[in-house]
C-alpha positions in Angstrom: 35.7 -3.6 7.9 32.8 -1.0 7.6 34.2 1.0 4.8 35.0 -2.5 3.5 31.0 -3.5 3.6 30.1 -0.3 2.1 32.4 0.2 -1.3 30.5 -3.5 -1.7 27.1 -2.8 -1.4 28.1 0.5 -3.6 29.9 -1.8 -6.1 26.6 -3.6 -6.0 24.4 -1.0 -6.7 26.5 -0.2 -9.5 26.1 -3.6 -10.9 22.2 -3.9 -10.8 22.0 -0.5 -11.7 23.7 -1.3 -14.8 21.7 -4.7 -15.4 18.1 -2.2 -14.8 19.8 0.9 -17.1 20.2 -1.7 -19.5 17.1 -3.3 -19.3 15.2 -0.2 -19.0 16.9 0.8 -22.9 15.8 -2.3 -24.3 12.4 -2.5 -23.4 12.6 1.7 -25.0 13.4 0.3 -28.2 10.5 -1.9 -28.3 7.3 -0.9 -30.6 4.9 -2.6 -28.2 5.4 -1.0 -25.0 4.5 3.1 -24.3 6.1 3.9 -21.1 6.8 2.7 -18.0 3.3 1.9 -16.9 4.1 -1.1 -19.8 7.6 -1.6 -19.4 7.6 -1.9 -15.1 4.7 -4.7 -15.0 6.9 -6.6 -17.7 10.1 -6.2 -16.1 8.2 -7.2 -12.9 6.8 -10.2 -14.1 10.2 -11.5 -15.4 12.0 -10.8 -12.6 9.0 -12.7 -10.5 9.8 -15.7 -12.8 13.5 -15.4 -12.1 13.0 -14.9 -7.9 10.8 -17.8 -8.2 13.0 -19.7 -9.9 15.9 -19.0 -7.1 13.2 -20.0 -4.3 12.0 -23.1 -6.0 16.0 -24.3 -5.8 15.8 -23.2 -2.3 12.7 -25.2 -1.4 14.3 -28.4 -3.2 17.3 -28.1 -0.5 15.4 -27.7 2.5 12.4 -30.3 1.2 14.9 -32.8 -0.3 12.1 -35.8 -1.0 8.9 -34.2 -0.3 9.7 -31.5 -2.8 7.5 -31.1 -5.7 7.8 -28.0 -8.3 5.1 -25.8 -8.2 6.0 -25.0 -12.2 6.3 -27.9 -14.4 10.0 -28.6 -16.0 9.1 -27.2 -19.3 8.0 -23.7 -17.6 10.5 -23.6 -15.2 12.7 -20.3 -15.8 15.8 -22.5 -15.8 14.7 -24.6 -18.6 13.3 -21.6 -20.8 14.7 -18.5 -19.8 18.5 -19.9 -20.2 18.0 -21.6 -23.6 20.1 -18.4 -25.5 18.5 -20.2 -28.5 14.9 -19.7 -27.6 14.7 -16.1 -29.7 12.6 -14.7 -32.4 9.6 -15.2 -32.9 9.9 -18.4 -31.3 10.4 -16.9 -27.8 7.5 -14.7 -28.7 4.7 -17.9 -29.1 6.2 -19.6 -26.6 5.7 -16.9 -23.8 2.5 -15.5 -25.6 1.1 -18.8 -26.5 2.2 -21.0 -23.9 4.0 -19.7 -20.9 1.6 -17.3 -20.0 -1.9 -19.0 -20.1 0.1 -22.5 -18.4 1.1 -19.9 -15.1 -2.5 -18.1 -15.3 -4.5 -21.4 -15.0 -2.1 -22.8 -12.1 -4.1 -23.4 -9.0 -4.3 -25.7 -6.0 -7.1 -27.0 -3.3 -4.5 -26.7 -0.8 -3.5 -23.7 1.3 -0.1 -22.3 0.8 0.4 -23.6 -2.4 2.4 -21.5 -4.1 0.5 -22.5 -7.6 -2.3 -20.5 -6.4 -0.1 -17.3 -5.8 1.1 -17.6 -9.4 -2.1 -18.1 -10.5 -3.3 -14.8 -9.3 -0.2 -13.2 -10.3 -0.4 -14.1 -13.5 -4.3 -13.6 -14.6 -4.5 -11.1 -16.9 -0.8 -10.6 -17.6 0.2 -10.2 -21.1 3.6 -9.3 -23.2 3.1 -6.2 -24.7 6.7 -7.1 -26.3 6.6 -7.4 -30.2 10.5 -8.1 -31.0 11.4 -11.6 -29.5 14.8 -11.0 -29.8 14.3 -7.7 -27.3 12.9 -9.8 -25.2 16.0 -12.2 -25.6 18.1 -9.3 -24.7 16.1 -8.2 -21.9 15.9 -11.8 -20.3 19.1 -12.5 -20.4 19.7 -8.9 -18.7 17.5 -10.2 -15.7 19.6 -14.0 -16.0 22.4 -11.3 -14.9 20.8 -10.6 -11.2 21.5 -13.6 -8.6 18.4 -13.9 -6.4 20.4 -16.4 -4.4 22.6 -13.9 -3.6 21.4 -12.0 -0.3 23.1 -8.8 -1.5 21.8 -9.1 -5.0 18.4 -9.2 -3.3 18.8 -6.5 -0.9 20.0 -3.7 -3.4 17.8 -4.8 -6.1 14.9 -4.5 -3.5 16.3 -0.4 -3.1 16.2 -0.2 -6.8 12.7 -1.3 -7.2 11.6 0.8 -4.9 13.1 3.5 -7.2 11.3 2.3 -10.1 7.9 2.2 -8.5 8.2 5.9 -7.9 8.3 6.1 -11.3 5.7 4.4 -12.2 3.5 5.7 -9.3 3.9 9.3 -10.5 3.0 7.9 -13.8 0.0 6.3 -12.8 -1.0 9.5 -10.6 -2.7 10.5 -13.9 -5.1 7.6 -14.4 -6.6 8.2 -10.6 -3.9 5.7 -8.8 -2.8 7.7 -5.3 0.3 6.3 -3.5 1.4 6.9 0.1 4.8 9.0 0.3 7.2 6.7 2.7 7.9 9.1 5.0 3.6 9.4 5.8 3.9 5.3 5.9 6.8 5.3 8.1 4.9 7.6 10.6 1.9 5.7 10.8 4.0 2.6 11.1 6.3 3.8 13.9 3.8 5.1 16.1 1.2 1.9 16.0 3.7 0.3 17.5 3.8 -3.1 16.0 4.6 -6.5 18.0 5.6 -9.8 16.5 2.3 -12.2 16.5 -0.1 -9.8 15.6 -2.0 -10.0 12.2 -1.6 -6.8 10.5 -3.4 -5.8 7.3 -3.6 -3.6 4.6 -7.2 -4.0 2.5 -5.9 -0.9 0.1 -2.0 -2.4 -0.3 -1.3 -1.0 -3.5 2.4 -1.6 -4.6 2.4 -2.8 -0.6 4.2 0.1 0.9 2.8 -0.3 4.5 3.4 -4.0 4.2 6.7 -4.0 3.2 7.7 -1.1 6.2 5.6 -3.2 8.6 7.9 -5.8 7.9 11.3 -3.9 8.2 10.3 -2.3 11.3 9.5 -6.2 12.9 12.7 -7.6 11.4 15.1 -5.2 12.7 15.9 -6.8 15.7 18.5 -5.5 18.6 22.4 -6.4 18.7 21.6 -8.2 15.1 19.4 -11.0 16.1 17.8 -12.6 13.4 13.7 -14.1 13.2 13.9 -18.3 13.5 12.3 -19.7 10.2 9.0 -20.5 12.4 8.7 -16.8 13.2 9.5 -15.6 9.8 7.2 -17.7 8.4 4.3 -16.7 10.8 5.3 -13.2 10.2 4.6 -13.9 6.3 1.1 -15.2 7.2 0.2 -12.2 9.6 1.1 -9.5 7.2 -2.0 -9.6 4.8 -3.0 -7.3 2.0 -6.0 -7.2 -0.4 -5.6 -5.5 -3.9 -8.1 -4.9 -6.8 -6.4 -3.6 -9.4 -3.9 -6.5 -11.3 -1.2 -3.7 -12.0 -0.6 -2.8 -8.2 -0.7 -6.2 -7.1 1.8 -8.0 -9.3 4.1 -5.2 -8.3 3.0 -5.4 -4.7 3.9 -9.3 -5.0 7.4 -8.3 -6.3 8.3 -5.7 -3.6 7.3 -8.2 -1.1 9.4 -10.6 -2.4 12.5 -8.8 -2.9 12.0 -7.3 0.9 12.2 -10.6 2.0 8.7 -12.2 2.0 9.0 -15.2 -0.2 4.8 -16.1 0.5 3.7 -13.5 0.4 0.0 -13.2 1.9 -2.0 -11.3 -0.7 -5.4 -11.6 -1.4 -6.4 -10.0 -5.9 -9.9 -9.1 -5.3 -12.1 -6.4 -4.1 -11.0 -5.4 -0.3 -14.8 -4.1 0.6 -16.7 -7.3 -1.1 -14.1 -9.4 0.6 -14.7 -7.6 3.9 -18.4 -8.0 3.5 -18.3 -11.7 3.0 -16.1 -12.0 5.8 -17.3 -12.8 9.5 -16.7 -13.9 13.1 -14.0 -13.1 15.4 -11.2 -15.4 13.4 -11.1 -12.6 10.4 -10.4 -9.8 12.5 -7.4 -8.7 12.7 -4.7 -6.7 15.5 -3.7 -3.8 13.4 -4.9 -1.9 9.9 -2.4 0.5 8.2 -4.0 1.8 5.5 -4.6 4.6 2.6 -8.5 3.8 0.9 -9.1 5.3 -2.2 -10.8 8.8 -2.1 -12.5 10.4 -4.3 -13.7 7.8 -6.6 -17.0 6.0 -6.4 -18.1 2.3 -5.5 -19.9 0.3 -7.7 -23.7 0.1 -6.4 -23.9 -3.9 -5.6 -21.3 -3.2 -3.0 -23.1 0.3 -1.3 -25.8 -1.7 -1.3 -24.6 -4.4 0.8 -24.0 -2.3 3.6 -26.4 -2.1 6.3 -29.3 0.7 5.8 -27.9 4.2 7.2 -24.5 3.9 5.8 -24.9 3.1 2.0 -22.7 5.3 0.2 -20.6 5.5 -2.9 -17.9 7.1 -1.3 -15.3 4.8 -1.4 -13.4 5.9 1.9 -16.7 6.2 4.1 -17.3 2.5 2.8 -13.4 1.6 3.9 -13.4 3.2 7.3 -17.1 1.4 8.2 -15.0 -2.0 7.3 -11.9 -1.3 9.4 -13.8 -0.3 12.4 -16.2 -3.8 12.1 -12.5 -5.4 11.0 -10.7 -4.5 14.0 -10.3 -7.1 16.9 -11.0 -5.6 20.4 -7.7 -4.0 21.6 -6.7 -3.8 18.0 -6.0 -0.5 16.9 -5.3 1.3 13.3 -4.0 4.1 11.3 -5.6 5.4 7.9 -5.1 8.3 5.9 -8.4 10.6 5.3 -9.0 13.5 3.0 -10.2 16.6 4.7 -13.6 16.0 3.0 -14.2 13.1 5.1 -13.7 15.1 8.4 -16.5 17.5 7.6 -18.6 15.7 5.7 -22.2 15.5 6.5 -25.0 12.8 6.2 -24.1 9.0 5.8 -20.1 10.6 7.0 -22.0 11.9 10.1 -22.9 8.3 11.0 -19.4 6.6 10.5 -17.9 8.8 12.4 -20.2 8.8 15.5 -19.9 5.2 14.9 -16.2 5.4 15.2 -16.2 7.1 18.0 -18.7 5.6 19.9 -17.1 2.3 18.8 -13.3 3.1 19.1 -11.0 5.8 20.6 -10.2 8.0 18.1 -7.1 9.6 20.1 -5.0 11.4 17.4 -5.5 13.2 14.3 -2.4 14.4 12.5 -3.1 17.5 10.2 -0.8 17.1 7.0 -0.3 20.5 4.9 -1.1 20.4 1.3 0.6 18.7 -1.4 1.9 15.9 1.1 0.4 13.2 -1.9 1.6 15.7 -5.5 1.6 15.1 -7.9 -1.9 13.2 -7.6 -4.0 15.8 -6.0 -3.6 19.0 -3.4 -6.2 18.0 -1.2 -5.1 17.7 2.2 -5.4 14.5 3.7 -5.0 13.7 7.7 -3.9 10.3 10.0 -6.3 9.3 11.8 -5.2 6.8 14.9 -7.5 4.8 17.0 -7.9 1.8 19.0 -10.8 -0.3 19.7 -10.6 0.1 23.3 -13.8 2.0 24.4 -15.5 5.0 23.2 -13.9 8.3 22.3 -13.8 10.8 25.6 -11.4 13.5 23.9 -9.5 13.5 20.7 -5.6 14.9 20.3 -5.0 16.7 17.2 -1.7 17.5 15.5 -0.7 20.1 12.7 2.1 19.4 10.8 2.9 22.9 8.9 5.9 22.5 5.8 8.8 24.1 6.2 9.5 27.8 6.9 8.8 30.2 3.7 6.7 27.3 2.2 3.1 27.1 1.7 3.3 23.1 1.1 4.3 20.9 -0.6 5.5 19.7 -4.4 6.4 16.8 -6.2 10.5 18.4 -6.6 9.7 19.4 -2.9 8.2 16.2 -1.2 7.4 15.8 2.8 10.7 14.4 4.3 10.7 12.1 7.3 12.6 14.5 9.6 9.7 16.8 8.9 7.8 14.5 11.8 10.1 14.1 14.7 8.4 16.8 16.5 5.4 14.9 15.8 7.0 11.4 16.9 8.4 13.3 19.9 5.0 14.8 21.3 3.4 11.5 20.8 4.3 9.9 24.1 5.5 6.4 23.4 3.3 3.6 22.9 0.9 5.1 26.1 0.7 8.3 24.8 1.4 10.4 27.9 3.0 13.4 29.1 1.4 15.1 25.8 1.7 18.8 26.4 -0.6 21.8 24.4 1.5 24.0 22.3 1.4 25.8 19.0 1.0 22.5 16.9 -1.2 20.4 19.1 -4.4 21.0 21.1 -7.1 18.1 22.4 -10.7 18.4 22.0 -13.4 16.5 24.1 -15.9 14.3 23.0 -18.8 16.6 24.3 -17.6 19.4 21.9 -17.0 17.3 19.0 -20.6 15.7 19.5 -22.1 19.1 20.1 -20.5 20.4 16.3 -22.2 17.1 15.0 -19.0 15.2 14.4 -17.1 17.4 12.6 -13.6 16.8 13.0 -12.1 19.5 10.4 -11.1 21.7 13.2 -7.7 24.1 13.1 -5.9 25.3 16.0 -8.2 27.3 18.7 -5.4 29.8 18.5 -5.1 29.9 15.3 -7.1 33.0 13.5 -8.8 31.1 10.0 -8.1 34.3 8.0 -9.4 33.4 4.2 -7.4 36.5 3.2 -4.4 34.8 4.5 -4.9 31.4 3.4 -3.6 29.6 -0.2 -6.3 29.7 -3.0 -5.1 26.1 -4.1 -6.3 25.5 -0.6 -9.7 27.3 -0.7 -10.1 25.8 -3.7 -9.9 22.2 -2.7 -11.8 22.9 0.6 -14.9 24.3 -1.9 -14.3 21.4 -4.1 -14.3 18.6 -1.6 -17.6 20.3 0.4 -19.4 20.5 -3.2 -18.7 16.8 -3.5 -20.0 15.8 0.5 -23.3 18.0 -0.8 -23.4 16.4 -4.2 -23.0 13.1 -2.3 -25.8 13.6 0.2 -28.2 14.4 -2.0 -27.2 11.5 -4.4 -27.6 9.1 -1.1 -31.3 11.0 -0.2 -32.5 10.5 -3.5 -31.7 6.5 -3.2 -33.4 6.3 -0.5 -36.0 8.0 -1.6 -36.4 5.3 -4.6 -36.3 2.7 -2.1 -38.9 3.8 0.1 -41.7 4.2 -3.1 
C-alpha cells in the first residue's frame, strides 16, 4: 500500500512538473518578460486566479444559498480562462484592460471578505506578457493543474517552493534576503508552538515562517486531522505583514497551496503598522521573524519612535517593535546580524531594553555564509520570552562542517547540521543544559558590565585574527564601520533637533 502511495505521488510530481517545465518554456519565449523575477509573479498570479477559482466552487457547496461570488461572472476564471477562443490580442486587452484593474479595485467594508484579499493582491500587478497567444498557451498549461485535487495541491505546493528558490537567489541581487528552511525550521521547532496562539511574522517575505508554523501545528499524532473551526482559527492566528508587492503575492500563493485558503496577510509597512497599533488586543503570543538588515528606514518612520531610540537602522527599529508587540508570556525568535550584537549607541539602548524587558535566554551563533548568496555576514537567533528580565543568557555556536570554513550557496546549511543544537536545548523548559565546546552561559552582570555587547565567542575559545577567514574580518570591519557611521548619523540628528 505504501509503495503503492509513493509511485503516486512520484507519478504526480512527474505530471506538474511537466505542466511547470512547460509553462516555464513558454513564458521563455515571450519578448516581455526578462527572467524569472517577471515570469514567477505572472505564473503566481495565474495560478492565484485558478486556486481561487477551485475555492470559490468549494465555498458554493458548503454556503449553498448564502453564497455570493467574491468575482463577478464575467471575471471568474471559469468563464475567461476556459474560453480556448479568447487569444490574441484579444486576451491581451481583456486581461490588460479589464481583468486586472476589475480585481485591483475589489474591496469590501466587511472583515473576511475575500474581495479585500484580492484587492491587495492584485494592486500593482501588471502582464508583462506581449504575445496573447503565449499567454493562451501558458493558461491553458495552468487549466492542466486540478486545485480540487488534494494531491494536485500538495505536490504543486513542493514545486513552488522550488521555484521560489529560484527566484529568491534572483532577487538576492536587488537587496531581497531570504531565510534558508533549515534556520526557519529551527527557530520554529524550538518556540514550541501551541494551537490558539496568535503567531506573527511582520517581515513574512515569500511567508517561509508562516507556512512551517503551520505544518508543524497541522501534523497531528496517529493522523488526526484539525475540525474546520480550528483550521479556520488557525488561518486567523497566523498573521504576516509585507511591504514589498512582489514578496507578498508570492507569499499569498505559498500560503494557499500549503493549505491556508484565507490567508491573514496584511501589504503595508510592518513598522508604520506596528506604530499605529496599540493596547493589549494587538499583541500577539509568538514572533518568528528575519527584519531586514542592512538597509535604512525612511525618516517619517525613525521619527515616530520615542526619543532615545530613533534610528535608521531597519533591524534596531524591528526588534524595538517585537519587544513592545509581544504579549506577557509571549516569547519570539529573530534572526540578527552580528552588527546588531555589538553595536553601540541607539543599539545599546534596545538591547538593555530587551533585556531588562524580556529574557533573552539563547543566542545561536550561525557560521558564515548560512544566508549566500545574499551576503557573508554572519547572522545569529536570538530567543526570548517576555517573562521577566534577563539574569543570564545561553549562547550556542554552530561551527560548519569539518574542513569547511562556512558556508556557500552549492554548499548550503542542512537541517541535520542543528540536532546537536535541538538536543542541548532542553525541551520546551530548557533544562539540564550542560557547558561544552559549543555552548557557554553568560550572566547578566557581565553582559551589563561590557555595556550590552552580546558579540561574545567561546571563553575557551582563543580569537586568533591570524587564524580567522578574511571574508570574515572583512565583514566584522564592515559591519562596525556602519554601527560608527550610524551613531554619528543619529548624533548629528539630534543635534539638529536640539538647535
Amino acid at each position: 500500500m505504501a509503495s503503492a502511495k509513493k509511485t503516486e505521488d512520484t507519478s504526480s510530481r512527474a505530471r506538474l512538473g511537466s505542466v511547470i517545465k512547460s509553462a516555464r518554456d513558454i513564458m521563455r519565449k515571450d519578448a516581455g518578460l526578462n527572467g524569472d523575477l517577471d515570469r514567477l509573479p505572472l505564473l503566481s498570479w495565474l495560478l492565484f486566479l485558478r486556486a481561487f477559482d477551485a475555492l470559490e466552487k468549494q465555498r458554493k457547496e458548503w454556503e449553498q444559498d448564502d453564497f455570493r461570488p467574491a468575482i463577478e461572472p464575467k471575471y471568474q476564471w471559469r468563464k475567461w480562462a476556459e474560453d480556448k477562443e479568447l487569444t490574441g490580442d484579444d486576451l491581451l486587452k481583456f486581461v490588460n484592460e479589464e481583468l486586472l484593474p476589475y480585481l485591483s479595485d475589489l474591496k469590501s467594508d466587511q472583515p473576511g471578505d475575500p474581495r479585500n484579499v484580492l484587492g491587495q493582491v492584485f494592486e500593482g500587478v501588471q502582464n508583462r506578457m506581449a504575445s496573447g497567444y503565449l499567454l493562451r498557451d501558458l493558461i491553458n498549461q495552468i487549466n492542466n493543474i486540478n486545485f480540487a485535487s488534494s494531491d494536485d495541491i500538495h505536490t504543486m505546493a513542493y514545486l513552488y517552493e522550488s521555484l521560489l528558490k529560484e527566484v529568491r537567489d534572483a532577487a538576492g541581487d536587488s537587496g531581497e534576503f531570504y531565510t534558508p528552511r533549515p534556520v526557519i525550521r529551527f527557530m520554529v521547532e524550538q518556540t514550541f508552538l501551541e494551537l490558539g496562539e496568535t503567531i506573527l511574522d511582520p517581515a513574512c517575505g515569500t511567508g517561509g515562517f508562516l507556512v512551517e508554523a503551520y505544518t508543524e501545528l497541522t501534523e497531528l499524532p496517529s493522523g488526526q486531522k484539525l475540525g474546520i473551526l480550528q483550521q479556520e482559527k488557525l488561518w486567523r492566528d497566523l498573521r504576516g505583514i509585507e511591504k514589498k508587492p512582489l514578496p507578498y503575492l508570492l507569499c499569498m500563493m505559498n500560503l494557499i497551496l500549503h493549505g491556508i485558503t484565507e490567508p491573514n496577510i496584511l501589504h503595508t509597512n510592518a513598522l508604520r503598522h506596528m506604530l499605529n497599533e496599540s493596547g493589549p488586543s494587538s499583541r500577539v503570543d509568538v514572533i518568528l521573524t528575519n527584519p531586514p538588515f542592512g538597509g535604512e528606514e525612511e525618516a517619517s518612520i525613525a521619527k515616530a519612535f520615542p526619543q532615545g531610540y530613533r534610528t535608521r537602522e531597519t533591524a534596531w527599529l524591528f526588534l524595538h517593535e517585537v519587544i513592545r508587540k509581544l504579549k506577557p508570556d509571549g516569547r519570539c525568535a529573530i534572526v540578527l546580524p552580528n552588527g546588531a550584537l555589538f553595536g553601540e549607541g541607539i543599539g545599546t539602548k534596545i538591547k538593555k531594553k530587551l533585556m531588562e524587558e524580556c529574557n533573552l535566554h539563547t543566542i545561536v551563533r550561525l557560521p558564515q555564509g548560512v544566508f549566500a548568496p545574499y551576503t557573508q555576514i554572519p547572522a545569529n537567533l536570538l530567543f526570548f520570552d517576555k517573562t521577566g528580565p534577563t539574569k543570564e543568557t545561553w549562547f550556542y555556536q554552530i561551527d560548519p562542517p569539518e574542513g569547511r570554513k562556512g558556508y556557500a550557496k552549492t554548499r548550503p546549511m542542512r537541517n541535520e547540521e542543528f540536532a546537536e543544537c535541538a538536543e542541548w536545548w532542553g525541551g520546551k523548559e530548557r533544562t539540564g543544559r550542560e557547558k561544552n565546546e559549543h555552548a557557554w552561559c553568560v550572566p547578566i552582570a557581565d553582559i551589563i558590565a561590557n555595556d550590552y555587547n552580546l558579540n561574545l565567542n567561546h571563553p575557551e575559545e582563543e580569537d586568533d585574527l591570524a587564524h580567522r577567514p578574511p571574508l570574515e574580518l572583512l565583514a566584522d570591519l564592515i559591519n562596525t564601520e556602519r554601527q560608527i557611521l550610524a551613531s554619528l548619523t543619529e548624533l548629528q540628528a539630534e543635534l539638529k533637533e536640539n538647535h
